[in-house]
C-alpha positions as CSV (number, residue, x, y, z in Angstrom):
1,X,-13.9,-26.9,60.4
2,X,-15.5,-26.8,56.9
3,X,-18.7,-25.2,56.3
4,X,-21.4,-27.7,55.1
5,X,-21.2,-25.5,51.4
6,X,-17.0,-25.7,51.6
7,X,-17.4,-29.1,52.5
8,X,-20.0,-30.1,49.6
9,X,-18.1,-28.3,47.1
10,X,-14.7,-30.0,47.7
11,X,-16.5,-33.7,48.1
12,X,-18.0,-33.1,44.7
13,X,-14.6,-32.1,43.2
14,X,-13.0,-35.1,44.6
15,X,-15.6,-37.4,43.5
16,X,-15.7,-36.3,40.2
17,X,-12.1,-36.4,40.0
18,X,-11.8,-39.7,41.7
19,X,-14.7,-41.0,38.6
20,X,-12.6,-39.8,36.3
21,X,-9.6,-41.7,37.7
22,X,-11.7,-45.1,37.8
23,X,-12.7,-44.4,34.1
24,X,-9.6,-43.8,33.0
25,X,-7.9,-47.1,34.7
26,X,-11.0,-49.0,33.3
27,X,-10.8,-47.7,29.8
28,X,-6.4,-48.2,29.9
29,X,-7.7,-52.0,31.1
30,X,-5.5,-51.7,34.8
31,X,-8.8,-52.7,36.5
32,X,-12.0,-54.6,35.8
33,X,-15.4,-52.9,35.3
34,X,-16.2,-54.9,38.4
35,X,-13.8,-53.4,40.4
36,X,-14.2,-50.2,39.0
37,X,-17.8,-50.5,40.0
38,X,-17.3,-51.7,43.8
39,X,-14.8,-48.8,44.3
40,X,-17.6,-46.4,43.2
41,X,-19.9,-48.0,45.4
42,X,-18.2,-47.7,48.1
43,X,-16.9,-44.3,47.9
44,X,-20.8,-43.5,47.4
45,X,-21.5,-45.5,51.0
46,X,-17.9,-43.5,52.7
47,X,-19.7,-39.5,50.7
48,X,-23.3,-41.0,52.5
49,X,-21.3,-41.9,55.8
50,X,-19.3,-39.1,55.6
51,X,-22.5,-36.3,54.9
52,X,-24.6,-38.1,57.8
53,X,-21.9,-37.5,60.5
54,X,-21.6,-33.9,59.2
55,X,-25.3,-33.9,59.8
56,X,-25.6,-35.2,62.9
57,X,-22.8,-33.4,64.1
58,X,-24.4,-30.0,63.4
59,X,-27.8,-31.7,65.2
60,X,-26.1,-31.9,67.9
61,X,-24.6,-28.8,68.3
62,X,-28.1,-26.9,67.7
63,X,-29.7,-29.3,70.3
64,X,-26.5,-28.7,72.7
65,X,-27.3,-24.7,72.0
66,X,-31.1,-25.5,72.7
67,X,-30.0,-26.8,75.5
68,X,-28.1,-24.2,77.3
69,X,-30.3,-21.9,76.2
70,X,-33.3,-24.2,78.2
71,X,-31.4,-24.0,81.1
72,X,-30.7,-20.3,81.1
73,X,-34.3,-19.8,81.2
74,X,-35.1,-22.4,83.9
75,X,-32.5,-20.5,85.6
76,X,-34.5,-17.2,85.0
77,X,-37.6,-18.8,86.0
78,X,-36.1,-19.9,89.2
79,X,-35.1,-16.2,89.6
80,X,-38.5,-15.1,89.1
81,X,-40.4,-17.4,90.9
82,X,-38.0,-16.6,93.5
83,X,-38.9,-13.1,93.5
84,X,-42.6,-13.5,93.1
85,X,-42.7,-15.8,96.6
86,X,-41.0,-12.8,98.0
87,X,-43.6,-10.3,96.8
88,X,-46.5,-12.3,97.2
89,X,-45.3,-12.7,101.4
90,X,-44.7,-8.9,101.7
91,X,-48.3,-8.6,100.3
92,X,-49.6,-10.8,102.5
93,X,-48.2,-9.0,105.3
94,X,-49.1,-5.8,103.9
95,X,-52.7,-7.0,103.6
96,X,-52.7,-8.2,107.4
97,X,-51.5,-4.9,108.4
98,X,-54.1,-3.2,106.2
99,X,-56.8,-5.3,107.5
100,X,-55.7,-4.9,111.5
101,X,-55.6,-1.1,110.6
102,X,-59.2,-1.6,109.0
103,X,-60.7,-3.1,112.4
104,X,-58.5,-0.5,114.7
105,X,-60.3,2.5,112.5
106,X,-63.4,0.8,113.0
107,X,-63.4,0.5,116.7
108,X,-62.0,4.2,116.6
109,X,-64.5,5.1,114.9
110,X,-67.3,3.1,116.9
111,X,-65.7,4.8,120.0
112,X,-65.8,8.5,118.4
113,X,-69.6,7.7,117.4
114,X,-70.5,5.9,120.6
115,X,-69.3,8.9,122.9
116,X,-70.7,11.5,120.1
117,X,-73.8,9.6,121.1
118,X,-73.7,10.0,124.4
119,X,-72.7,13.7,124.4
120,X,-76.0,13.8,122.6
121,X,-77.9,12.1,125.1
122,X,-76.3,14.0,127.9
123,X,-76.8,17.3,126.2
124,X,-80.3,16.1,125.8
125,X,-80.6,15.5,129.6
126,X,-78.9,18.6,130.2
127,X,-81.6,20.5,128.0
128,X,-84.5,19.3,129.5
129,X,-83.1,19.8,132.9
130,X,-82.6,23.7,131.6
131,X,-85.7,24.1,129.9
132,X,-87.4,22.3,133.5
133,X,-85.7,25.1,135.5
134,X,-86.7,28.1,132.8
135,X,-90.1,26.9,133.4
136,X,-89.7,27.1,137.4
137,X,-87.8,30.6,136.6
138,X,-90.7,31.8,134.5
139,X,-93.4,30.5,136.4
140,X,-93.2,32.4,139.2
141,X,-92.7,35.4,136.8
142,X,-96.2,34.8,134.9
143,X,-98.2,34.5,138.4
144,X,-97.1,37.9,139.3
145,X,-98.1,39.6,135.9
């Protein structure tokens, strides 16, 4: 097909020859001014008709271009969105296994400081039970000094 310039150009060469025609079987008196006049008047309407279907043609190719180029992207935005529901469940699962690991450290760590405690309360036993018996030891050791 013609570009829209190739196309111009050759319509304007053909009308200006096809004037010069009509003027020429006016002025040799084959045709009526009239006639003459309708024939340029409706090759005007047919150049009109003939530039708007060009036109719309090439509209509808760029909106049949936008087109498939819209649906590529929907197509990539299904893809993504795709994708992103798959990340955003393997967070979630990661975050429930962070979380469960959070509570099991805490009640680790509740048991490590609940039996630290009660070392320290049965090595406080423990050391008043020794210093109790140091004092029996020693007590009989200051009566006999």
């Amino acid at each position: 097909m013609l570009s829209p310039r190739r196309l111009a150009a050759t319509a304007a060469a053909l009308a200006a020859l096809t004037l010069g025609v009509l003027a020429l079987l006016v002025v040799a008196g084959l045709i009526t001014p009239g006639a003459a006049a309708t024939a340029t008047a409706f090759l005007v309407t047919f150049a009109a008709l003939a530039y708007v279907t060009v036109t719309l043609r090439r509209v509808d190719g760029k909106a049949h271009r936008i087109d498939l180029r819209i649906k590529k992207h929907e197509a990539e935005l299904a893809k993504t969105t795709a994708a992103l529901r798959t990340i955003e469940t393997r967070l979630d699962l990661l975050v429930r296994a962070v979380e469960e690991s959070a509570g099991r450290r805490a009640d680790d760590l509740g048991a490590i400081l609940a039996s630290l405690g009660e070392d320290r309360v049965n090595a406080m036993a423990r050391a008043r039970e020794v210093e109790e018996l140091r004092a029996e030891v020693r007590a009989p050791a200051k009566d006999s000094v």
